[in-house]
Backbone as XML, in Angstrom:
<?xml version="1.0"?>
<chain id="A" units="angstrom">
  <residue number="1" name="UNK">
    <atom name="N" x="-6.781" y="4.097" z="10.681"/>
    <atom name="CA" x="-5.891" y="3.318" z="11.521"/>
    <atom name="C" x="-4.854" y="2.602" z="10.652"/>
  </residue>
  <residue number="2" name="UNK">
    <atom name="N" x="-3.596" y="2.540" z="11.189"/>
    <atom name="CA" x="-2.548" y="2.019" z="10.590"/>
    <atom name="C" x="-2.537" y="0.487" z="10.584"/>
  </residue>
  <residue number="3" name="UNK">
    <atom name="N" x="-2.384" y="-0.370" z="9.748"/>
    <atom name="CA" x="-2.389" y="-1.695" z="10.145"/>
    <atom name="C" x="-1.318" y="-2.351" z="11.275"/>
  </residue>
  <residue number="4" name="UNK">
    <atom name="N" x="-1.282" y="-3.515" z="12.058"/>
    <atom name="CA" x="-0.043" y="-4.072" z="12.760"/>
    <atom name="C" x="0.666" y="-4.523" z="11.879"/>
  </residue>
  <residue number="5" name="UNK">
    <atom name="N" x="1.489" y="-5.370" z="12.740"/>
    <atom name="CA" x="2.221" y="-6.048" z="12.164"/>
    <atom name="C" x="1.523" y="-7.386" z="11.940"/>
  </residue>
  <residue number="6" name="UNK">
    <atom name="N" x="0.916" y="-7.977" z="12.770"/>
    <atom name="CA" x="-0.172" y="-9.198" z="12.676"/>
    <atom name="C" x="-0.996" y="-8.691" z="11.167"/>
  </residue>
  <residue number="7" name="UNK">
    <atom name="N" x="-1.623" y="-7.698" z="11.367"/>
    <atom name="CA" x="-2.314" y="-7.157" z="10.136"/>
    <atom name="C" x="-1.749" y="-7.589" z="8.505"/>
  </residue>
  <residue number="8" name="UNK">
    <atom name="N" x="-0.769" y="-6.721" z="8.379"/>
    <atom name="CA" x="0.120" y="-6.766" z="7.723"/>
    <atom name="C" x="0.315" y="-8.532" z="7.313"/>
  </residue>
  <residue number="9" name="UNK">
    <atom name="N" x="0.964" y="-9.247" z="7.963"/>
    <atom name="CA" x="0.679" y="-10.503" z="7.827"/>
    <atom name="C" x="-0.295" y="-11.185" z="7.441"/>
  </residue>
  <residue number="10" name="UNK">
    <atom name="N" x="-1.460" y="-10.731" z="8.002"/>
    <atom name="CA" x="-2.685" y="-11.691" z="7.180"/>
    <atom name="C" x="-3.444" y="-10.968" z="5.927"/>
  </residue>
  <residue number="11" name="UNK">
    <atom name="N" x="-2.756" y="-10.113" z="5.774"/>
    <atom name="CA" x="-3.376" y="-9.249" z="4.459"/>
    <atom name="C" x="-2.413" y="-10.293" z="3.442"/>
  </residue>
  <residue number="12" name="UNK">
    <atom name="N" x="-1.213" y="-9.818" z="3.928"/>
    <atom name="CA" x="-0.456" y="-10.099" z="2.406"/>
    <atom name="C" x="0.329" y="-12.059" z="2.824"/>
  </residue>
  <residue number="13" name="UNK">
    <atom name="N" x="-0.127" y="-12.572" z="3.709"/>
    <atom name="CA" x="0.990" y="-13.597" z="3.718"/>
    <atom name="C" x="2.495" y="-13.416" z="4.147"/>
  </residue>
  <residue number="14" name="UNK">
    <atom name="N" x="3.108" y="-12.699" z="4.233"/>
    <atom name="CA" x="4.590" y="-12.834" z="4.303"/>
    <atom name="C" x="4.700" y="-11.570" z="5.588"/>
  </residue>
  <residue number="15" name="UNK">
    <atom name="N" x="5.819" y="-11.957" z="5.881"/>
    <atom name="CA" x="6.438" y="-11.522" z="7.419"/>
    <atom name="C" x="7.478" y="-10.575" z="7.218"/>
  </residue>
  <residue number="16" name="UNK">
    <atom name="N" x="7.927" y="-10.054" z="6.400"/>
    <atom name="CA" x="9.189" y="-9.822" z="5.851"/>
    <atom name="C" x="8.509" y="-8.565" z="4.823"/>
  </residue>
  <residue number="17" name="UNK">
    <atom name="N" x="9.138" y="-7.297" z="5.884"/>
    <atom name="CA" x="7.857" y="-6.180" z="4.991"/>
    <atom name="C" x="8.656" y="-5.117" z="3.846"/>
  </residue>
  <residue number="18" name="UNK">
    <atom name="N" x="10.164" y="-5.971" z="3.245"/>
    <atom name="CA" x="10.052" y="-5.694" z="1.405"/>
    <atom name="C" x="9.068" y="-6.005" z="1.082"/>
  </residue>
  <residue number="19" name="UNK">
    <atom name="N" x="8.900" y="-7.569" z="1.051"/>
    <atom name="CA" x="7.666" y="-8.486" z="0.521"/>
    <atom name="C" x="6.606" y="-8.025" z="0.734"/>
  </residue>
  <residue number="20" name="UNK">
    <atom name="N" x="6.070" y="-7.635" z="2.119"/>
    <atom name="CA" x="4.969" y="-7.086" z="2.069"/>
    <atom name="C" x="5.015" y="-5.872" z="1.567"/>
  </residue>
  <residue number="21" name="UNK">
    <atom name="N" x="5.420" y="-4.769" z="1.380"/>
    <atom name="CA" x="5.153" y="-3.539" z="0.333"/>
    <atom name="C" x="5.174" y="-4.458" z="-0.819"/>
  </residue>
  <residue number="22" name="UNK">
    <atom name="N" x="6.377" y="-4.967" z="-1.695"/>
    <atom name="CA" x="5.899" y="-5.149" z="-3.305"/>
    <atom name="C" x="4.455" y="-6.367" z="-3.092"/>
  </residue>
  <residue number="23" name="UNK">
    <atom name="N" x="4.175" y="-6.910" z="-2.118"/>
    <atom name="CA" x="2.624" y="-7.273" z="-2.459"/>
    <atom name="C" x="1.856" y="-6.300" z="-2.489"/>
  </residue>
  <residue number="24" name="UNK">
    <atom name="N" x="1.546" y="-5.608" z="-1.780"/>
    <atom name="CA" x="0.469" y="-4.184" z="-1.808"/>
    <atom name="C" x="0.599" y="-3.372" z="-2.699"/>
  </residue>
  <residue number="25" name="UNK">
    <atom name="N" x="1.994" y="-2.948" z="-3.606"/>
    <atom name="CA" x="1.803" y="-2.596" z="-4.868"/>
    <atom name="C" x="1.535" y="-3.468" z="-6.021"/>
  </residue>
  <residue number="26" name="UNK">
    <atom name="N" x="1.701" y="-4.354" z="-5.807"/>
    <atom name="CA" x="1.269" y="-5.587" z="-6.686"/>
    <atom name="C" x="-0.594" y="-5.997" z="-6.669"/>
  </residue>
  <residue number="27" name="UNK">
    <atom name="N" x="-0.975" y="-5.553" z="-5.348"/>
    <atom name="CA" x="-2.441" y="-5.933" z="-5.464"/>
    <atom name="C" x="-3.285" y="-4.473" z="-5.216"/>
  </residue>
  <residue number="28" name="UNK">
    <atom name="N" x="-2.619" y="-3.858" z="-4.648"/>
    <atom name="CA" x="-3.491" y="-2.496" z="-4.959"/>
    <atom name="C" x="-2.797" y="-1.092" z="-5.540"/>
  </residue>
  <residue number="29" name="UNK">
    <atom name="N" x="-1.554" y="-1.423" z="-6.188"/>
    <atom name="CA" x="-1.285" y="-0.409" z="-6.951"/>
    <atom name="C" x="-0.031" y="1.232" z="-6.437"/>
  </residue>
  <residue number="30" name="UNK">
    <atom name="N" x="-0.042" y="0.589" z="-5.671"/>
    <atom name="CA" x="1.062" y="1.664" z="-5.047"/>
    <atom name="C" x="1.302" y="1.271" z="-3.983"/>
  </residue>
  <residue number="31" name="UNK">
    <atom name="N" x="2.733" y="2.298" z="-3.982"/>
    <atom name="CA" x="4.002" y="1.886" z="-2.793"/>
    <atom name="C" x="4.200" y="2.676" z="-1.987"/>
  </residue>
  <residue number="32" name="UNK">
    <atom name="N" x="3.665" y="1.923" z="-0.756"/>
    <atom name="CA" x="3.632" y="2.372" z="0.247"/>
    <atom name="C" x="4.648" y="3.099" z="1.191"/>
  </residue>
  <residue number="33" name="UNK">
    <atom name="N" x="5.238" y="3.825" z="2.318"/>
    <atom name="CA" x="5.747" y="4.527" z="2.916"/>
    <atom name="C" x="6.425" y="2.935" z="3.749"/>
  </residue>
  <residue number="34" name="UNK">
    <atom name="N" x="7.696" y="3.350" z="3.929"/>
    <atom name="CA" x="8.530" y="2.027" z="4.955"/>
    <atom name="C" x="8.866" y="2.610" z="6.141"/>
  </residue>
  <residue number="35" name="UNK">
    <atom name="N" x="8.144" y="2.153" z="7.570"/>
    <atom name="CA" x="8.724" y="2.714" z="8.630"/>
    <atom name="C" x="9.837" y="2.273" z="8.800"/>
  </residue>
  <residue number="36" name="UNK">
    <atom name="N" x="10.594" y="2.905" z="9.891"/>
    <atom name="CA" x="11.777" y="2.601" z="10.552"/>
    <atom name="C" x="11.826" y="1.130" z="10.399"/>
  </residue>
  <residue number="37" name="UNK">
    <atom name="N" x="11.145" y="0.833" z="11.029"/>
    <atom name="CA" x="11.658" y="-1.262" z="10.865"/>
    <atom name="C" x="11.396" y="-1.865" z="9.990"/>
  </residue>
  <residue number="38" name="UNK">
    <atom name="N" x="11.249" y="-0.898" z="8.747"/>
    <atom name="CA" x="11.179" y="-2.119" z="7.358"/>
    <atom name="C" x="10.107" y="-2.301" z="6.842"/>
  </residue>
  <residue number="39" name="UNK">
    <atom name="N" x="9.188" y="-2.583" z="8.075"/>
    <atom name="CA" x="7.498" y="-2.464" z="7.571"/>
    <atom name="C" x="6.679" y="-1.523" z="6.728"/>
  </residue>
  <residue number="40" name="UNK">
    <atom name="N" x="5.864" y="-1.865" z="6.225"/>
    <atom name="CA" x="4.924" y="-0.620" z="4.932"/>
    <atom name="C" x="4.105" y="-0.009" z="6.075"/>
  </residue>
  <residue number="41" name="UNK">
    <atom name="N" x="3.811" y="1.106" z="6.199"/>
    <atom name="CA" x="3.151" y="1.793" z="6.984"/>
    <atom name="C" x="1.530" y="1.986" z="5.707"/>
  </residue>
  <residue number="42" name="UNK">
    <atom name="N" x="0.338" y="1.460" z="5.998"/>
    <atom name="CA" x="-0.501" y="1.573" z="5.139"/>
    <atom name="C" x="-2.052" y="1.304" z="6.522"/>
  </residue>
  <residue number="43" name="UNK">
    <atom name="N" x="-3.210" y="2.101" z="6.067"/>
    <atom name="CA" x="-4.090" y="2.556" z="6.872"/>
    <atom name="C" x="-5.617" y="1.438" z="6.201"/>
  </residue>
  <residue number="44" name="UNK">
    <atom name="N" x="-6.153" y="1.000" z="6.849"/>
    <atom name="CA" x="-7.228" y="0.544" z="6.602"/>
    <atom name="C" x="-8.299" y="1.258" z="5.243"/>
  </residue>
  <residue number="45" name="UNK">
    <atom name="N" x="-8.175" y="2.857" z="5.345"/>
    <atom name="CA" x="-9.343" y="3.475" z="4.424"/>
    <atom name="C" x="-8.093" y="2.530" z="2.936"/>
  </residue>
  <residue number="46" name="UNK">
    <atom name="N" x="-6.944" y="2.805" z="2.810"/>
    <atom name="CA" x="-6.105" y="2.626" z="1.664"/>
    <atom name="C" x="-6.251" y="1.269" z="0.880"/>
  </residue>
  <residue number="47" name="UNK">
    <atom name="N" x="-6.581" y="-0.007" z="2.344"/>
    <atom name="CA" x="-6.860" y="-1.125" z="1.833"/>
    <atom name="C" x="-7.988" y="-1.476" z="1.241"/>
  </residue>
  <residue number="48" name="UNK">
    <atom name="N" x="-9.144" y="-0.706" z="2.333"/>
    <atom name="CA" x="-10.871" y="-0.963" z="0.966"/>
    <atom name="C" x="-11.419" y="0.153" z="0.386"/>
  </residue>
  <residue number="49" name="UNK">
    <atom name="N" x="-10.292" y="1.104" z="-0.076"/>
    <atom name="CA" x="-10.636" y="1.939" z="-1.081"/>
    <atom name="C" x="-10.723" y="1.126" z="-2.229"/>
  </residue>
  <residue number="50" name="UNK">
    <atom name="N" x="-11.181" y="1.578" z="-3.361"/>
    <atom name="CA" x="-11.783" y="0.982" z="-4.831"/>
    <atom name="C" x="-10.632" y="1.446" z="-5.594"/>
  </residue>
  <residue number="51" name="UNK">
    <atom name="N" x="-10.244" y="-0.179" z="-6.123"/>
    <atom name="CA" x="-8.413" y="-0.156" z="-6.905"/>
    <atom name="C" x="-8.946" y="0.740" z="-8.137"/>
  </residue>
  <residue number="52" name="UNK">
    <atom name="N" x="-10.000" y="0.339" z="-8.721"/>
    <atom name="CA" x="-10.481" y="1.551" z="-10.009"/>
    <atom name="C" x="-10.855" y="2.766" z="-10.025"/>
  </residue>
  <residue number="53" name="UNK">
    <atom name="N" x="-10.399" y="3.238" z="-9.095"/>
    <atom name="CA" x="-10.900" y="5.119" z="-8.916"/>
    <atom name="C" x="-10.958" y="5.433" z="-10.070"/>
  </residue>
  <residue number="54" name="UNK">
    <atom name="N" x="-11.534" y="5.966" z="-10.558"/>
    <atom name="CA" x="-11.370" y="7.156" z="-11.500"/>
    <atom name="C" x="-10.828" y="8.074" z="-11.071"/>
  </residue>
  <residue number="55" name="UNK">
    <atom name="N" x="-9.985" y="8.534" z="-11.790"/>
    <atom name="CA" x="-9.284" y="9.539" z="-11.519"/>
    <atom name="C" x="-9.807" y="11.345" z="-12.064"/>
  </residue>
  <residue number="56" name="UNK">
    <atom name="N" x="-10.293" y="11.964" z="-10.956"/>
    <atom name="CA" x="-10.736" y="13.246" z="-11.655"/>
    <atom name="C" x="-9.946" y="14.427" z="-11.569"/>
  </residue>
  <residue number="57" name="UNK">
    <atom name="N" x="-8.493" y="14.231" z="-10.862"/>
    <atom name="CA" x="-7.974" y="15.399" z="-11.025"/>
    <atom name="C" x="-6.639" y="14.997" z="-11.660"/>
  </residue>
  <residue number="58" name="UNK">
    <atom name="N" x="-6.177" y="16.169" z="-12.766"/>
    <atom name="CA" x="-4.682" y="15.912" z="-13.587"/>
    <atom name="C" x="-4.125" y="15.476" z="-12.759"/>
  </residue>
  <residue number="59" name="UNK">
    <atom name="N" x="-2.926" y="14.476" z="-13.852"/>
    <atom name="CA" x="-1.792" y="14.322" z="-13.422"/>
    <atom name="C" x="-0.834" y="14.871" z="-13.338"/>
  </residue>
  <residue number="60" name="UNK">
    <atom name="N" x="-0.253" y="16.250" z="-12.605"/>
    <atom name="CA" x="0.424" y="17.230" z="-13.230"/>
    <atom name="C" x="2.064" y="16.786" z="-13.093"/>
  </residue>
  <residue number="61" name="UNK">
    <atom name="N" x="2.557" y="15.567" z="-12.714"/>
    <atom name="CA" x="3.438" y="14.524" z="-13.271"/>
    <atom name="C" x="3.943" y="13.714" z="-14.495"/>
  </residue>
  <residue number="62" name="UNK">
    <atom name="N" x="2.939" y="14.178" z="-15.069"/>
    <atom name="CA" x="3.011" y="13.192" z="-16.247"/>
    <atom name="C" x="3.437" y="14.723" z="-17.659"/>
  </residue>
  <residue number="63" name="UNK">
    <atom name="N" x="4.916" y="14.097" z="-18.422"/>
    <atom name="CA" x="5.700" y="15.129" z="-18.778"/>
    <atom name="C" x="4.448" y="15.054" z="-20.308"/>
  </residue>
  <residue number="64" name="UNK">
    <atom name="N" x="4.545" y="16.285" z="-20.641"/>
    <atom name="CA" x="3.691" y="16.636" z="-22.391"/>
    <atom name="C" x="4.614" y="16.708" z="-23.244"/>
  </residue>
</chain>
């Protein structure tokens, strides 16, 4: 499930969803998708997933 906008608000504090995306990359590490109205579009599994994954598959981004 996608968070609201209420959501959104009590996760990160601020109303104003620049602010709220650079908080959510600021506390869990990546930047989120901006709907049409500005807001971060971000899903509940994304918020209590574990910020330390290990990572088990390449980065096939990252230049050699």
């Amino acid at each position: 499930m996608i968070l609201t906008d209420k959501e959104l608000f009590e996760l990160t504090g601020y109303i104003q969803g620049s602010r709220q995306a650079k908080w959510i990359n600021e506390n869990y590490g990546f930047n989120p998708p901006i709907r049409a109205d500005g807001h971060p579009s971000v899903t509940w599994n994304q918020i209590n997933a574990p910020k330390n994954k290990p990572h088990n598959e390449p980065n096939w981004g990252v230049a050699a």
